[in-house]
PAPADREN-929837 format. One line per 10 residues: for each residue z, y, x of N, C-alpha, C. Coordinates in nm, 4 decimals. Last residue first. Layout:
N
Z Y X Z Y X Z Y X  ... .
This chain:
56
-9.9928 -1.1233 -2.1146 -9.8551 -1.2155 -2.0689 -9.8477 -1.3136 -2.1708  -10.2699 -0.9997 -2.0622 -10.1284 -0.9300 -2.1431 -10.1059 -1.1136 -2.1079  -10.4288 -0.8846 -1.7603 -10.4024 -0.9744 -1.8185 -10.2747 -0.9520 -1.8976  -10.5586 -0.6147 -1.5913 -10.4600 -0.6950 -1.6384 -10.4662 -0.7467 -1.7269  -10.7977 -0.5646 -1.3631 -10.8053 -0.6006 -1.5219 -10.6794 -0.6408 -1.5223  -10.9154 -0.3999 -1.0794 -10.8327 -0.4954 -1.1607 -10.7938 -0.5010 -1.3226  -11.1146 -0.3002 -0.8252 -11.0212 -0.2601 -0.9524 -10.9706 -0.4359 -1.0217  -11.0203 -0.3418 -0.4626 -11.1023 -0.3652 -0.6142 -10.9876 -0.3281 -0.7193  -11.0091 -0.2416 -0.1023 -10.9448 -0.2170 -0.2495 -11.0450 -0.2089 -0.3348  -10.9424 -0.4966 0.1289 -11.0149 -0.4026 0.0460 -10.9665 -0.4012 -0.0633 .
-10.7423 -0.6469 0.2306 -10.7108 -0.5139 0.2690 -10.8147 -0.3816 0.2088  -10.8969 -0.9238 0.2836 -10.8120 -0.8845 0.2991 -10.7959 -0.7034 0.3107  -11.2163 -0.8875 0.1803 -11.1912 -0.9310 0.2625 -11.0418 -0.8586 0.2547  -11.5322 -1.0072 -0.0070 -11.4067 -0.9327 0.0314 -11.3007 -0.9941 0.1037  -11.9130 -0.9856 0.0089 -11.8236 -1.0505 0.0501 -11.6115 -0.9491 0.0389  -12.0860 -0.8870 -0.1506 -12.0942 -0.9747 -0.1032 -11.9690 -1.0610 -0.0302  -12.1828 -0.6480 -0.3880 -12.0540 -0.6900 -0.2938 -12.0468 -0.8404 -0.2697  -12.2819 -0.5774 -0.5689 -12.3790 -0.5234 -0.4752 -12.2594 -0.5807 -0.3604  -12.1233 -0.5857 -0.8421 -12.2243 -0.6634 -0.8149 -12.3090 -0.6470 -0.6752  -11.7678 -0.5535 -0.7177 -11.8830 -0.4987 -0.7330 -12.0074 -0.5787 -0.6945 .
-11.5376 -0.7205 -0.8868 -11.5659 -0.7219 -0.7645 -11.7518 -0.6541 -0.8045  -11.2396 -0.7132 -1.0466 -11.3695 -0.6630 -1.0420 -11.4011 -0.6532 -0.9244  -11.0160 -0.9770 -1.0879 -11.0393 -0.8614 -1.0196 -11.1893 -0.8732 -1.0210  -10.7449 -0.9895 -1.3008 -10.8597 -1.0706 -1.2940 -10.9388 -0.9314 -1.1782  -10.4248 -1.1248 -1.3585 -10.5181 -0.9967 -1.3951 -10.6524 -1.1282 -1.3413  -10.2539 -1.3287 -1.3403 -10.2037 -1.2258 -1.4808 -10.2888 -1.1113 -1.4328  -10.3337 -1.7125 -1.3832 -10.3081 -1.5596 -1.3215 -10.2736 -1.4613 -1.4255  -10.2809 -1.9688 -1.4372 -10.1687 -1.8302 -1.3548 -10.1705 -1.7690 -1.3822  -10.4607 -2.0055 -1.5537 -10.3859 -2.0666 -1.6438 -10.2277 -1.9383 -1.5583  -10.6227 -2.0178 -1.3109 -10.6886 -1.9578 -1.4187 -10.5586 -1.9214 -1.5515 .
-10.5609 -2.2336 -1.1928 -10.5346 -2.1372 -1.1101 -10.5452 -1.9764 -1.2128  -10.6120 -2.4444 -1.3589 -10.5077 -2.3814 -1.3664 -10.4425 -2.2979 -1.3215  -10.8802 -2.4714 -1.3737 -10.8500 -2.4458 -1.4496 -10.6681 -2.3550 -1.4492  -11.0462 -2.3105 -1.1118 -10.9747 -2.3962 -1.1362 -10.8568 -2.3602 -1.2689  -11.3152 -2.2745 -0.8768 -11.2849 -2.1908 -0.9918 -11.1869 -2.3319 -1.0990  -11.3373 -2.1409 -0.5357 -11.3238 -2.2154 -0.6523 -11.2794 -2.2001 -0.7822  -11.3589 -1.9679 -0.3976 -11.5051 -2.0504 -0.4233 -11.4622 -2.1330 -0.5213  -11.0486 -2.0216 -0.2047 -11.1655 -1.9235 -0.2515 -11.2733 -2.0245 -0.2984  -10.7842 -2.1968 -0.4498 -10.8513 -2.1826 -0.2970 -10.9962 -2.0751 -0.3671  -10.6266 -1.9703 -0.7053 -10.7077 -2.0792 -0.6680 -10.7620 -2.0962 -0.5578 .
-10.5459 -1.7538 -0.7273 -10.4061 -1.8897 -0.7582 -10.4850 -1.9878 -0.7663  -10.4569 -1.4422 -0.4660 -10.5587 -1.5797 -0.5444 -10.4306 -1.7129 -0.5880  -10.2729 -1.1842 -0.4945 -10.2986 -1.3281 -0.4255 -10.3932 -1.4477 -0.5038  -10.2863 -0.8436 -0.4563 -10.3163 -0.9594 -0.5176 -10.2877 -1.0756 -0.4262  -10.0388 -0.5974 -0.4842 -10.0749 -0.6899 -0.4024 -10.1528 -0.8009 -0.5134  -10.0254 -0.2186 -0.5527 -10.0032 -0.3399 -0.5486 -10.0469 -0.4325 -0.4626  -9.8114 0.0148 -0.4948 -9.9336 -0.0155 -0.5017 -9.9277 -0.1821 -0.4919  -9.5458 0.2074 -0.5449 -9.5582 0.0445 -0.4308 -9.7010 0.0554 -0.4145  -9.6243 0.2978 -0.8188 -9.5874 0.3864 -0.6937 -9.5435 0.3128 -0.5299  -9.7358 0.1436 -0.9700 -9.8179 0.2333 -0.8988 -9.7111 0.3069 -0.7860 .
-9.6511 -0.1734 -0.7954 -9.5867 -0.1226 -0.9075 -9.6939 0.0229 -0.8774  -9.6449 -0.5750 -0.8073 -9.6092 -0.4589 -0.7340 -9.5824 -0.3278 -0.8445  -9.9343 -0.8022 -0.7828 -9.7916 -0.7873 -0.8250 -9.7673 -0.6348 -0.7417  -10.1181 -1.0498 -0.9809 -10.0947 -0.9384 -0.8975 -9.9450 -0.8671 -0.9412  -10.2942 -1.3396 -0.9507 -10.1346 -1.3173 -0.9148 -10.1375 -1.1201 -0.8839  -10.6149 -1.4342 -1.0249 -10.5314 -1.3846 -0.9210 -10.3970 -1.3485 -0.9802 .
């Protein structure tokens, strides 16, 4: 994922791959990676996951 913004903005993710998919270069984008809870089935616009940043 693409995340962007600032703590006092809060941020925004955007996927850099269609959903379900897992693509090398969508992979090759991104600059975090988001934790999604093992008991979590589905997310959906506007829920809040933690996030891993990615160093540059």
């Amino acid at each position: 994922m693409h995340l962007s913004g600032s703590p006092a903005r809060g941020y925004r993710a955007e996927p850099t791959s269609p959903p379900g998919t897992v693509r090398l270069y969508g992979l090759s984008e991104a600059n975090a990676i988001a934790v999604v809870p093992e008991d979590t089935s589905t997310v959906v616009a506007g829920d809040t996951l933690h996030c891993l940043l990615l160093d540059a």
